[in-house]
C-alpha positions as a Python dict, from the first residue, in 0.01 Angstrom:
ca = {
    (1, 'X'): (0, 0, 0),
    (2, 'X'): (365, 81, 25),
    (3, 'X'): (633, 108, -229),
    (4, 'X'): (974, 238, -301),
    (5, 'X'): (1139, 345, -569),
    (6, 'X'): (1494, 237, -705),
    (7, 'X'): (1732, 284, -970),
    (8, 'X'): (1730, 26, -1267),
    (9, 'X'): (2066, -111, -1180),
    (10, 'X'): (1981, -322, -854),
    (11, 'X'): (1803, -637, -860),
    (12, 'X'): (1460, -644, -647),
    (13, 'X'): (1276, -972, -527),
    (14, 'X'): (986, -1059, -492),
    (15, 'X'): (1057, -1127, -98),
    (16, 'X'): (1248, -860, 18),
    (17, 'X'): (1109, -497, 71),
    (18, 'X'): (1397, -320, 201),
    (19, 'X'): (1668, -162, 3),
    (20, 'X'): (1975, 9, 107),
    (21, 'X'): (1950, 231, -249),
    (22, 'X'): (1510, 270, -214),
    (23, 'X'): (1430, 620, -235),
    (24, 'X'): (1097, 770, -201),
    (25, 'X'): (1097, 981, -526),
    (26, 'X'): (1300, 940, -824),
    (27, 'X'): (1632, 1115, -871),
    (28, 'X'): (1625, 1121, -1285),
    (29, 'X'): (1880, 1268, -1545),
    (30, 'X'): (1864, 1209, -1873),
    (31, 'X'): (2025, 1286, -2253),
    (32, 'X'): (1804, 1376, -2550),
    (33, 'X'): (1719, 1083, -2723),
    (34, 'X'): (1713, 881, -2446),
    (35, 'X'): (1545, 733, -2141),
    (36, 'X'): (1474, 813, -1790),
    (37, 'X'): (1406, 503, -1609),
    (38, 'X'): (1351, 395, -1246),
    (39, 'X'): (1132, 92, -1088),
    (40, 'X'): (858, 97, -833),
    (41, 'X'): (912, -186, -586),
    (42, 'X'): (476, -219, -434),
    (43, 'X'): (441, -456, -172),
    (44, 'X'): (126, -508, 163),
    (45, 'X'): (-116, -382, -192),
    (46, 'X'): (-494, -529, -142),
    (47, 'X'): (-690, -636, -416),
    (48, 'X'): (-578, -895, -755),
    (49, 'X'): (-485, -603, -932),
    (50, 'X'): (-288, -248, -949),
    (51, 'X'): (-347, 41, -1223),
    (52, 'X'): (-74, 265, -1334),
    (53, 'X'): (-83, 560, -1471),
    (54, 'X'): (143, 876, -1572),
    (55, 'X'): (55, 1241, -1554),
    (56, 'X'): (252, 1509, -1710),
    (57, 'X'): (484, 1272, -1956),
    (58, 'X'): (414, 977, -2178),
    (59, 'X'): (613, 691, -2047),
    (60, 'X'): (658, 306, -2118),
    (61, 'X'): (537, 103, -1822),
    (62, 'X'): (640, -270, -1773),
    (63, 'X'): (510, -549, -1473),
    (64, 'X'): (825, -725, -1348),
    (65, 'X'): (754, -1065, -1369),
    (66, 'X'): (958, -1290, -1097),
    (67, 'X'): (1190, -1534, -1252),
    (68, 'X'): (1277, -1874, -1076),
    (69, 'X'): (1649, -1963, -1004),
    (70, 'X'): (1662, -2307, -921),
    (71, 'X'): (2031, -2303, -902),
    (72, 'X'): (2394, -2106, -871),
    (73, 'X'): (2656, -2384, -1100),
    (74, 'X'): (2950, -2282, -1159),
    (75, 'X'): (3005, -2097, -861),
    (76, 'X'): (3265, -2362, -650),
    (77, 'X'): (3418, -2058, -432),
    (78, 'X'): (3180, -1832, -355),
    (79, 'X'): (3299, -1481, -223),
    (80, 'X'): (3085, -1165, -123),
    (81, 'X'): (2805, -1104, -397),
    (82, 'X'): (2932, -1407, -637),
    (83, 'X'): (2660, -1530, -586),
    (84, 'X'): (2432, -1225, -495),
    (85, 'X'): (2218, -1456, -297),
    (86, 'X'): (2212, -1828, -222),
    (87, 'X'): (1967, -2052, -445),
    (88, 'X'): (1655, -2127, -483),
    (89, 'X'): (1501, -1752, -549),
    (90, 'X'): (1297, -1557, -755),
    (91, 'X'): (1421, -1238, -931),
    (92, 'X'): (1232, -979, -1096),
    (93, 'X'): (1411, -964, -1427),
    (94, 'X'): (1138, -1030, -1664),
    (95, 'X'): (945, -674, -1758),
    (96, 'X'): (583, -760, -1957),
    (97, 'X'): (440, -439, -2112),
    (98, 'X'): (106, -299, -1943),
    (99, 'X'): (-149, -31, -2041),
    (100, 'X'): (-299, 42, -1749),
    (101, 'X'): (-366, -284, -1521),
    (102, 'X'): (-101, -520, -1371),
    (103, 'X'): (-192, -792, -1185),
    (104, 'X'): (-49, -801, -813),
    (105, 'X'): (199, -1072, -707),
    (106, 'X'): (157, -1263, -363),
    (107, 'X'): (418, -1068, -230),
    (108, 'X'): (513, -739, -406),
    (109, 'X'): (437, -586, -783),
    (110, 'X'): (711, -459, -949),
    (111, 'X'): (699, -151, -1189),
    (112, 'X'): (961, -26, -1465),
    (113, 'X'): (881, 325, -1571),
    (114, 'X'): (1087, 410, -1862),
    (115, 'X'): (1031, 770, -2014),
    (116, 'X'): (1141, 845, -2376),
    (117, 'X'): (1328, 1153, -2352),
    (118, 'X'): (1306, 1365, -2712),
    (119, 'X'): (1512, 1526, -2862),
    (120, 'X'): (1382, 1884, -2843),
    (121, 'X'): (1254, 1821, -2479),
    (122, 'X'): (1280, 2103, -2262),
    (123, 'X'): (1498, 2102, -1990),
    (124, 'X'): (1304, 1996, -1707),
    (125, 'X'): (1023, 1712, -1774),
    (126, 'X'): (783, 1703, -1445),
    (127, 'X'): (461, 1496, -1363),
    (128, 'X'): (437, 1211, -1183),
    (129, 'X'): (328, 819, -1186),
    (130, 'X'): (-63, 744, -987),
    (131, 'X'): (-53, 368, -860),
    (132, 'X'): (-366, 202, -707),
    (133, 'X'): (-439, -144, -569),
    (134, 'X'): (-853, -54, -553),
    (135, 'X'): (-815, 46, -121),
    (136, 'X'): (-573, 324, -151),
    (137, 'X'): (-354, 537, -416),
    (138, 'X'): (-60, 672, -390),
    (139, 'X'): (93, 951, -627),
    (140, 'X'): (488, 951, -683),
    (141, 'X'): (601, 1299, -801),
    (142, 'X'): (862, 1243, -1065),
    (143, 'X'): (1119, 1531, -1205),
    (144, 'X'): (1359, 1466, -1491),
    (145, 'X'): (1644, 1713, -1560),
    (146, 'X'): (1691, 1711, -1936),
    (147, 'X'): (2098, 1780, -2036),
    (148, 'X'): (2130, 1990, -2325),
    (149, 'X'): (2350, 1660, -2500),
    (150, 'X'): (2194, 1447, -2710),
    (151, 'X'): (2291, 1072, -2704),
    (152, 'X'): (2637, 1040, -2820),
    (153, 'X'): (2709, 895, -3173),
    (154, 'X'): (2688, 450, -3135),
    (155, 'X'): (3055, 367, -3174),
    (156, 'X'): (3054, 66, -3044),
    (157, 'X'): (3026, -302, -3193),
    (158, 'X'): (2748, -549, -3024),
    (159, 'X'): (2666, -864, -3190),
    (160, 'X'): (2418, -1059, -2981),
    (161, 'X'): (2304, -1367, -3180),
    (162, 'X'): (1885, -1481, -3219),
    (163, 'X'): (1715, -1744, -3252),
    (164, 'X'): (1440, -1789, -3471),
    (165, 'X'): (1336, -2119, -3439),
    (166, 'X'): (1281, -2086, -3060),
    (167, 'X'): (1071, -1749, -3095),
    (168, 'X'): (842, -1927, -3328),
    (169, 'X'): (855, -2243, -3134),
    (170, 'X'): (750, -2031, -2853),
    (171, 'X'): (453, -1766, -2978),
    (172, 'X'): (309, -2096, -3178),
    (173, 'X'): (411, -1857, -3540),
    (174, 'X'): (188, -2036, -3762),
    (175, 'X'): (230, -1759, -4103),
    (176, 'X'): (476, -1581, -4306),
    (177, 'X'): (274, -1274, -4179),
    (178, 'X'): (296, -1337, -3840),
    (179, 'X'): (670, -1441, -3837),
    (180, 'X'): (799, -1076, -4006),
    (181, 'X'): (596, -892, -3722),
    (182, 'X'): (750, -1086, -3471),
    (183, 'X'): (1115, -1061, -3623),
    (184, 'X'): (1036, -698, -3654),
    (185, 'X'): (992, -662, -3276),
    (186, 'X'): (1209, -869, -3142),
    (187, 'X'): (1492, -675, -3393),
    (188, 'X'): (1327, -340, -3219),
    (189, 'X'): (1424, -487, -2884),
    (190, 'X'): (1789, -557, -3005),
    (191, 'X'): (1805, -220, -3167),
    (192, 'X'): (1645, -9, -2844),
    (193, 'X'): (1981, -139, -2676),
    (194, 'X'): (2205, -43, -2922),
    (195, 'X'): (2292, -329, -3111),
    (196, 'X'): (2478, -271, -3449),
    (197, 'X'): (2567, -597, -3598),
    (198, 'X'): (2367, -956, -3621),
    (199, 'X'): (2428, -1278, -3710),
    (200, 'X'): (2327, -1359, -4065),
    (201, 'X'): (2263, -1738, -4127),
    (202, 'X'): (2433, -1821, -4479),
    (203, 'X'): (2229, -1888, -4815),
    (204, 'X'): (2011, -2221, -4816),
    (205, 'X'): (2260, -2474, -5023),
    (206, 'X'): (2174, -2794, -5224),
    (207, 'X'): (2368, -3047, -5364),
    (208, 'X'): (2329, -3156, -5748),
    (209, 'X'): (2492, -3404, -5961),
    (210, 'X'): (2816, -3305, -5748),
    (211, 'X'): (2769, -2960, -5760),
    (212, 'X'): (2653, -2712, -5483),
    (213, 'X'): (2399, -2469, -5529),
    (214, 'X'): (2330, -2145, -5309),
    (215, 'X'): (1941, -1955, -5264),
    (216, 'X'): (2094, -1587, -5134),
    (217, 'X'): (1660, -1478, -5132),
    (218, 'X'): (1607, -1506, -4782),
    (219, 'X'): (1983, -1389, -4691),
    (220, 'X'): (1906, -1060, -4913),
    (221, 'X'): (1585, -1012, -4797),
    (222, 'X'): (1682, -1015, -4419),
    (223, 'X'): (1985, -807, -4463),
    (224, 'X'): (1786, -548, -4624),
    (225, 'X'): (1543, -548, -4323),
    (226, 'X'): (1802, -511, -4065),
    (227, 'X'): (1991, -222, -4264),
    (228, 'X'): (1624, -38, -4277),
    (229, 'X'): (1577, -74, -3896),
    (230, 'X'): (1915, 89, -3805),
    (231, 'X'): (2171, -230, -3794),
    (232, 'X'): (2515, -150, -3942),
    (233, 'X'): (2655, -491, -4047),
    (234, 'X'): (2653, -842, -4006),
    (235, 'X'): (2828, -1201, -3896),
    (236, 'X'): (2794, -1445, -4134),
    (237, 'X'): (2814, -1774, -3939),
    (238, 'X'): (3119, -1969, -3978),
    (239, 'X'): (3237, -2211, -4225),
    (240, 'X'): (3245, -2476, -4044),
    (241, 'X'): (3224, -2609, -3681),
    (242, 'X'): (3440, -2878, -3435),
    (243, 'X'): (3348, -3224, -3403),
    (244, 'X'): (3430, -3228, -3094),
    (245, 'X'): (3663, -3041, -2825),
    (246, 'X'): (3974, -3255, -2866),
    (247, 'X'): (3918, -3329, -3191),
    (248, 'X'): (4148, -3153, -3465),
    (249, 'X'): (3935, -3149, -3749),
    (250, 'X'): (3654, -2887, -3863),
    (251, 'X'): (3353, -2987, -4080),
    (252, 'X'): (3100, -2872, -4231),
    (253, 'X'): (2776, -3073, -4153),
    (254, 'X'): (2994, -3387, -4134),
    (255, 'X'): (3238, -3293, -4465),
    (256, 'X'): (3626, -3220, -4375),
    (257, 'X'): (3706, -2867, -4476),
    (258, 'X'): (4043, -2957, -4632),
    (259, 'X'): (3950, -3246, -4779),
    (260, 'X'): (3874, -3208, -5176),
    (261, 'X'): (3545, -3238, -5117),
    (262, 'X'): (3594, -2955, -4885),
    (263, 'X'): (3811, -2796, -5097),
    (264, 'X'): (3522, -2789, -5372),
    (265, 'X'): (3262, -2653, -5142),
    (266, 'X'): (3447, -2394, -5024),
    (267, 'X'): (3489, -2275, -5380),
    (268, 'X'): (3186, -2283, -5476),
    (269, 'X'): (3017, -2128, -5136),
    (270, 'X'): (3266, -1826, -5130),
    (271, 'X'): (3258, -1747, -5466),
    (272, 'X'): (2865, -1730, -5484),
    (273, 'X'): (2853, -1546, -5128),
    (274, 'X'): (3142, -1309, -5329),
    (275, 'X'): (2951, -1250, -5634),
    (276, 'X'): (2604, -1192, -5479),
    (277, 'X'): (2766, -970, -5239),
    (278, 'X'): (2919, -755, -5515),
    (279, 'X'): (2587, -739, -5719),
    (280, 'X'): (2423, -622, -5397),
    (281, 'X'): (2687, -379, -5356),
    (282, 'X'): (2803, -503, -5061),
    (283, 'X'): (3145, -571, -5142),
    (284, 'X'): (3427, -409, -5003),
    (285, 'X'): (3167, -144, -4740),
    (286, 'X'): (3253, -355, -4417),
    (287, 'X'): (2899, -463, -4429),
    (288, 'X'): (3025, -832, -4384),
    (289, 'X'): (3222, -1051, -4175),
    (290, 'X'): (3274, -1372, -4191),
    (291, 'X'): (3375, -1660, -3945),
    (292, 'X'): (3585, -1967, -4016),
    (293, 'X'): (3479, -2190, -3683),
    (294, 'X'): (3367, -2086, -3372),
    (295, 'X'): (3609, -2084, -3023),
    (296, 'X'): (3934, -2296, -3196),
    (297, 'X'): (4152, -2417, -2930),
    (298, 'X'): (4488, -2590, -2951),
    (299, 'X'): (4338, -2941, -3085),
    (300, 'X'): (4219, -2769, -3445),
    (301, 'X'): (4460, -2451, -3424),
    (302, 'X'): (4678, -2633, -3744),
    (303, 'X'): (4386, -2703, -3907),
    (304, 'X'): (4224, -2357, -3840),
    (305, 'X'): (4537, -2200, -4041),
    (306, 'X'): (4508, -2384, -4312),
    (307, 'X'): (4119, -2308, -4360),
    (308, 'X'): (4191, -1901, -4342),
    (309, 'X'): (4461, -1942, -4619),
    (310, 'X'): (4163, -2087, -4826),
    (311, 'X'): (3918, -1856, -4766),
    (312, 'X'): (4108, -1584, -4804),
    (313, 'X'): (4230, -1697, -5174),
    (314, 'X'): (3868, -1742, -5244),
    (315, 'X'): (3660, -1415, -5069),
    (316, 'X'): (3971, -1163, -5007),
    (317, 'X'): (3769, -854, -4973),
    (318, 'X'): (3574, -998, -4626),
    (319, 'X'): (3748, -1002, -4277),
    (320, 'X'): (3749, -1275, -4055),
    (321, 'X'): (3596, -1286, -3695),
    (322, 'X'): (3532, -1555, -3445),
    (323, 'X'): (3539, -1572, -3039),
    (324, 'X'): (3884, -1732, -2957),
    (325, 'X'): (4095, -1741, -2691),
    (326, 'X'): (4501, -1796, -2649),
    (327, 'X'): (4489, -2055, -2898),
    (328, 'X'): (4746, -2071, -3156),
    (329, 'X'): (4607, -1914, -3453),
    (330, 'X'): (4837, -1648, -3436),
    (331, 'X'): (4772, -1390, -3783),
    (332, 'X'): (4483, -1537, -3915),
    (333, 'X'): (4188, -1280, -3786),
    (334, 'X'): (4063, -939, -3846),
    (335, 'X'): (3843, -899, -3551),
    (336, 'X'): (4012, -1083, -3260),
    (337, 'X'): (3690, -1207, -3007),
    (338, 'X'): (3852, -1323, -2668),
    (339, 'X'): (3646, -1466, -2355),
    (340, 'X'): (3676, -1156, -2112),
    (341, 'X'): (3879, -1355, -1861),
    (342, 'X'): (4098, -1491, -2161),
    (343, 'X'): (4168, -1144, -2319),
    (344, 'X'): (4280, -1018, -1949),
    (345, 'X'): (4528, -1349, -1961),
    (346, 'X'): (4690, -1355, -2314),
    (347, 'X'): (4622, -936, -2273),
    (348, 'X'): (4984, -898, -2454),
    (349, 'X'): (4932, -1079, -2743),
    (350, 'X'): (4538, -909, -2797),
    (351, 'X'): (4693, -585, -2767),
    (352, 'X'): (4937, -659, -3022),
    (353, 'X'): (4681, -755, -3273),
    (354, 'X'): (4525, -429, -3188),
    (355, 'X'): (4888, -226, -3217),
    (356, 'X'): (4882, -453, -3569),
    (357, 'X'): (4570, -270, -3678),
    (358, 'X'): (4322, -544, -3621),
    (359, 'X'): (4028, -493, -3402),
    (360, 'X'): (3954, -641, -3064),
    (361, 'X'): (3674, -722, -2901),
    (362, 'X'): (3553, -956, -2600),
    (363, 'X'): (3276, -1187, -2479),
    (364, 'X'): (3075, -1346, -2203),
    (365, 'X'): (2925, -1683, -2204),
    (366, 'X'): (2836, -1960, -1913),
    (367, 'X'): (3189, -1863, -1822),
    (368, 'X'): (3388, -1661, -1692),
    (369, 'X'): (3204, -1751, -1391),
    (370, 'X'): (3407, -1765, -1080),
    (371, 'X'): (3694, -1494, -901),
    (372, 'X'): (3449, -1187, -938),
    (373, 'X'): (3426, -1140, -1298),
    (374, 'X'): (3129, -956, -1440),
    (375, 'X'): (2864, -1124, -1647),
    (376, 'X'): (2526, -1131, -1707),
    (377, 'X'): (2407, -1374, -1500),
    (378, 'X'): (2096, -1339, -1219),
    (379, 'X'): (2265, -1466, -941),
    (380, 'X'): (2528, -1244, -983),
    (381, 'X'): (2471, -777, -916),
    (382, 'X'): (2253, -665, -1187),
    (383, 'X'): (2535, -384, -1175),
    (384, 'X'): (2754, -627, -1327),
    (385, 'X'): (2570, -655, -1656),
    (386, 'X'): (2603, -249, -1663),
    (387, 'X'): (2981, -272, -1633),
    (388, 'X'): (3001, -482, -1922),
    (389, 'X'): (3070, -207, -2219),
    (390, 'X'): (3251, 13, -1931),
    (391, 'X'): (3530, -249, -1984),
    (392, 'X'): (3537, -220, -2344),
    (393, 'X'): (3597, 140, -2269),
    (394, 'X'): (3880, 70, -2008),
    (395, 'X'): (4058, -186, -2245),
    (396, 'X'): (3999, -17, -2561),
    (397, 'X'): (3787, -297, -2713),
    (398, 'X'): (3588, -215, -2982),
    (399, 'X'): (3310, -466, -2965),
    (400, 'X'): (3131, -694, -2753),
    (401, 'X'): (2980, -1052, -2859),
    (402, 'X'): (2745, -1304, -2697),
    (403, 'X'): (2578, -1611, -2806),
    (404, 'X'): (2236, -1565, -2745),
    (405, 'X'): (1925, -1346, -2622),
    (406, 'X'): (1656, -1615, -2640),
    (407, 'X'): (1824, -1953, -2745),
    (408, 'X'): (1592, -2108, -2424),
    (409, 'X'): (1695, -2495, -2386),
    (410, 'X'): (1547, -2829, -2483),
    (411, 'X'): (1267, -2894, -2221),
    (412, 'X'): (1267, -2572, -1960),
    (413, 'X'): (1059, -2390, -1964),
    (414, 'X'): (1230, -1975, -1970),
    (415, 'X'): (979, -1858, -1705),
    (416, 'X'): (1059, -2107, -1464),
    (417, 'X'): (1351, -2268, -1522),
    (418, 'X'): (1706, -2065, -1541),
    (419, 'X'): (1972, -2290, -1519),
    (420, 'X'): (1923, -2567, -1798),
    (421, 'X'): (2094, -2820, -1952),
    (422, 'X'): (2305, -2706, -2266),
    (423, 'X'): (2515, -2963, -2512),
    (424, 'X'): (2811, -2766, -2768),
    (425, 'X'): (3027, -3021, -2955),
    (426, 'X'): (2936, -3303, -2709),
    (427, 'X'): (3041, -3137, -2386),
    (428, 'X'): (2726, -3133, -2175),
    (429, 'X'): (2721, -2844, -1862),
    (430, 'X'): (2417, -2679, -1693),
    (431, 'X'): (2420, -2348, -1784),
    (432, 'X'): (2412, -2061, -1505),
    (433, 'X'): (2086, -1837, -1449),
    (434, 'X'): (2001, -1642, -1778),
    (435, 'X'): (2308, -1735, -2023),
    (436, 'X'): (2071, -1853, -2253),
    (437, 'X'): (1810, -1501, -2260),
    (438, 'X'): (1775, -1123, -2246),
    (439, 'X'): (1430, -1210, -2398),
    (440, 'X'): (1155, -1381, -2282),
    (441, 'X'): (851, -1517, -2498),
    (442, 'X'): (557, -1307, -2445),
    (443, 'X'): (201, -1329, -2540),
    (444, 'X'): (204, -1224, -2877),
    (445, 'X'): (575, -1054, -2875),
    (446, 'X'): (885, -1034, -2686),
    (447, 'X'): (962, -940, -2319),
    (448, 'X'): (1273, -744, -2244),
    (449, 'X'): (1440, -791, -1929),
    (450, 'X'): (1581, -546, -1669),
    (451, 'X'): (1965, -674, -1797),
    (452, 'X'): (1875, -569, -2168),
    (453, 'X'): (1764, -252, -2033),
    (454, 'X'): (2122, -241, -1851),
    (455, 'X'): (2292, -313, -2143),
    (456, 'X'): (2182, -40, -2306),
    (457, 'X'): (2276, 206, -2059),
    (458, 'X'): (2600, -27, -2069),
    (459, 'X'): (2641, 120, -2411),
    (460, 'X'): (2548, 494, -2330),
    (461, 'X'): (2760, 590, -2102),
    (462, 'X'): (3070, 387, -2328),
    (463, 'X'): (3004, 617, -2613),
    (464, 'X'): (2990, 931, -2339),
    (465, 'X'): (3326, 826, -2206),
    (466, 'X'): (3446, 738, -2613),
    (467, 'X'): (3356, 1126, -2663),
    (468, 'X'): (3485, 1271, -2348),
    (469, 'X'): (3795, 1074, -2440),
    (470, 'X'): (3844, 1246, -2790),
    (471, 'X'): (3880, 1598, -2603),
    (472, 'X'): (4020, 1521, -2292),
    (473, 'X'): (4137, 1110, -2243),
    (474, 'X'): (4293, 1152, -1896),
    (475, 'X'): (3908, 1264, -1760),
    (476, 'X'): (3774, 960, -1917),
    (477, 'X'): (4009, 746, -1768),
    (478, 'X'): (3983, 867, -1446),
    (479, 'X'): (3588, 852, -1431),
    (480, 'X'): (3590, 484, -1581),
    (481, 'X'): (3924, 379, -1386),
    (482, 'X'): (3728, 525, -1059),
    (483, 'X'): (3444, 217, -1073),
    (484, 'X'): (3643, 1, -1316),
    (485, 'X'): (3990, -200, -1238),
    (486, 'X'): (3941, -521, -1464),
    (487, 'X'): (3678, -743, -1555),
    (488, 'X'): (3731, -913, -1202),
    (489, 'X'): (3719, -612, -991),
    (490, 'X'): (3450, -355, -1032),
    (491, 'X'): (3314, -124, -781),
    (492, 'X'): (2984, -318, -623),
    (493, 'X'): (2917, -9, -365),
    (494, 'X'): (2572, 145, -590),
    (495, 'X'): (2587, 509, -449),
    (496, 'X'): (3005, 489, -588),
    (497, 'X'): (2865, 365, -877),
    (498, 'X'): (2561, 628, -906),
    (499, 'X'): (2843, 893, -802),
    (500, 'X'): (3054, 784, -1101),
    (501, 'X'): (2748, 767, -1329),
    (502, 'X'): (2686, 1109, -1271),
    (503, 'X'): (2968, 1280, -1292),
    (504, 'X'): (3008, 1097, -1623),
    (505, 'X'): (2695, 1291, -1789),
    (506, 'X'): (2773, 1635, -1577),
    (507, 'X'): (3138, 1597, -1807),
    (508, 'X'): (2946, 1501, -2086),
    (509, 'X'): (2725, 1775, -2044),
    (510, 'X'): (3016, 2052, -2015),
    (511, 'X'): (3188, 1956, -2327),
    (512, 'X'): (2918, 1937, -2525),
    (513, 'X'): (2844, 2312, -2355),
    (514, 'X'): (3169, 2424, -2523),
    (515, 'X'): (3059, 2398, -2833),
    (516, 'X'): (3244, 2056, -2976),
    (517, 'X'): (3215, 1971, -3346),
    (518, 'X'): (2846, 1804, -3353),
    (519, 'X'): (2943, 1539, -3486),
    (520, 'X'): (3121, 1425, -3230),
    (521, 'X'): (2757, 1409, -3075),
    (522, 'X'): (2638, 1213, -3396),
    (523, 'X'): (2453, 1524, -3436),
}
């Protein structure tokens, strides 16, 4: 049996046994409160099966399960690493929880050790990870050095949206029971990367005798769930949606928004989502934000307007988010949600909302896709999923949105199909590998992937360089700026990267050594 070991942040295959960045033994630092994490790459193993175990440390250990990549769309110009490698492939990006036995692939296993790190650890956490295949074992000495810092306070905004109906779909949920476990999990998974705000579907409505009636039970009951397992606030989805992408109007399940029948709705919707809000005592706490219609463009942009000038009559105490672009809606958002390609275009006018007071965020989908900008994609570095949150840090943007972490398409299959076919307001594209999940159904619960895992790291080191930056901003910049340009140009070299990383948590660790307010530290 031979292995290798290699950091979390660079993608291993099924295939391919020979890394530039493998490493016989871990090289491990870590923060209180958080993880040290490294995967075991096990390949000419004998036997159907593997055991792992740890000596000296608890830690959580996960089988990479190889994911199929049928395709790279989207990708009409390739250039070095865009894609990462040519199509068809498999990727390990899938990681399945085991106890102690993990069943060999045909080529290579694939192990993620990732050690909770608490918060009165000592300083040096030392043991070591036993692998055998049944024919030989092999004993990988691991050493973590524990900084005296605990995880930095969560400053930053993520809103990744779930879907329900595809996790029960997919485990078969057949009772209440079952259902709240699963929700619980899957909300533990979101959580464990450091997700602060969901998507909240709005109250279940009926219509009457003319009049509309709203059911805020289930909207209440999941808010107060959320809050309880650490989430900080919440999208309402929007008003209403586009018919289509040229078309100018925005509905709501098939009824014009400015119509009078529109009109009515609207009154009646926000003023029950206002007064149920205010007997929860949720009004006015920036618990809630609410969107008008999702992505306007310059069809609906006069339309858009109009709508916001409503809402806000009716509900004035909630802001307004939505992802946008350089469409024409100048002065009618809070939270400003730009494609990351579209914020670096229209950058002047963002930046002005932000000089204006309103917030700024940015977001992936299926695009951008081409010229080198980072995503989340599988065909793309795994290191460009960990840059992510480093360029809300460069830019100053305070949040981070993306559609989905398990809306898996009509008719493929999430295990072995990547690219499927998607359908938004009648435009029909194949999506690239992984848009659609960070999560994977699993037997009885949800399966993280390695690029969840990466986005929370993502979102550590942004709230190290957010608290360098309140004592000494020109050292922030200059450890971000030295692996970050823009969202097209990031530094792809891993031991520049690892360099970087590092000297990130050594600054980190100084500062906090001179004895900073704690709360800076969320301490």
């Amino acid at each position: 049996m031979k292995y290798c070991i290699l950091p979390t942040y660079v993608w291993t295959y099924p295939d391919i046994h020979e890394y530039p960045e493998a490493k016989g033994v871990p090289s491990l630092t870590a923060l209180r409160g958080g993880y040290a994490a490294f995967q075991i790459h096990l390949y000419e193993t004998a036997g159907e099966a593997v055991t792992v175990s740890c000596q000296g440390f608890s830690a959580e250990l996960y089988r990479q399960i190889p994911i199929f990549v049928e395709s790279c769309p989207g990708i009409e110009t390739p250039i070095p690493h865009f894609p990462e490698r040519k199509a068809p492939f498999f990727v390990n990006d899938c990681l399945c929880p085991i106890d102690a036995e993990a069943p060999c692939g045909e080529e290579s296993t694939g192990i993620y050790v990732a050690i909770p790190v608490a918060v009165d650890s000592k300083e040096m956490l030392e043991g070591s990870v036993t692998i055998s295949d049944g024919s030989s074992t092999v004993v990988i000495p691991v050493a973590v050095n524990v900084l005296k810092a605990p995880l930095p306070e969560e400053t930053l905004e993520i809103a990744m949206g779930i879907s329900y109906p595809e996790m029960i779909k997919y485990h078969g949920v057949k009772s209440r029971d079952e259902f709240e476990r699963l929700q619980t999990q899957y909300l533990s998974l979101l959580r464990r990367q450091h997700q602060t705000r969901l998507y909240v579907t709005p109250p279940r409505e009926r219509r009457v005798g003319g009049k509309w009636t709203f059911d805020f039970t289930d909207f209440n009951a999941y808010v107060k769930k959320a809050l309880g397992l650490g989430f900080r606030s919440f999208n309402i989805d929007g008003v209403g949606f586009r018919r289509a992408w040229d078309a100018p109007d925005i509905l709501h399940y098939g009824l014009d928004l400015l119509s009078w029948e529109g009109y009515i709705y609207l009154t009646e919707y926000l003023t029950a989502l206002r007064e149920n809000l205010r007997q929860e005592g949720w009004l006015n706490k920036d618990i809630f934000f609410l969107g008008v219609s999702d992505e306007p463009n310059e069809e609906n942009a006069m339309t858009y307007r109009a709508l916001v000038s409503v809402i806000r009559k009716l509900i004035p105490e909630i802001k307004l988010y939505d992802a946008t672009s350089g469409a024409p809606i100048y002065g009618t958002l809070d939270i400003w949600i730009p494609r990351s390609d579209e914020y670096e275009k229209n950058r002047e006018m963002f930046d002005h909302y932000k000089e204006s007071g309103d917030s700024v965020w940015h977001y992936v989908c299926l695009y951008p896709r081409e010229g080198g900008y980072i995503n989340r994609f599988m065909d793309i570095p795994l290191l460009c999923t960990r840059y992510l949150y480093w360029g809300n840090y460069h830019y100053g943007l305070t949040g981070y949105l993306h559609w989905t972490v398990n809306c898996y398409q009509a008719g493929a299959d999430p295990f072995k199909s990547s690219c499927p076919r998607h359908v938004n307001a009648g435009s029909e594209s194949i999506l690239p590998p992984g848009d659609d999940k960070l999560i994977y159904p699993g037997d009885g619960r949800g399966w993280m992937s390695i690029r969840l895992e990466n986005h929370r790291e993502s979102a550590e080191e942004y709230a190290m360089l957010a608290a360098i930056a309140k004592k000494d901003k020109h050292l922030a910049d200059s450890i971000c700026d030295s692996v970050f340009e823009s969202f097209s140009r990031v530094e792809l070299d891993s031991e520049k990267f690892e360099a970087a990383h590092l000297r990130l948590m050594k600054e980190y660790e100084k500062l906090f050594e001179e004895a900073w307010d704690p709360a800076d530290f969320g301490a």
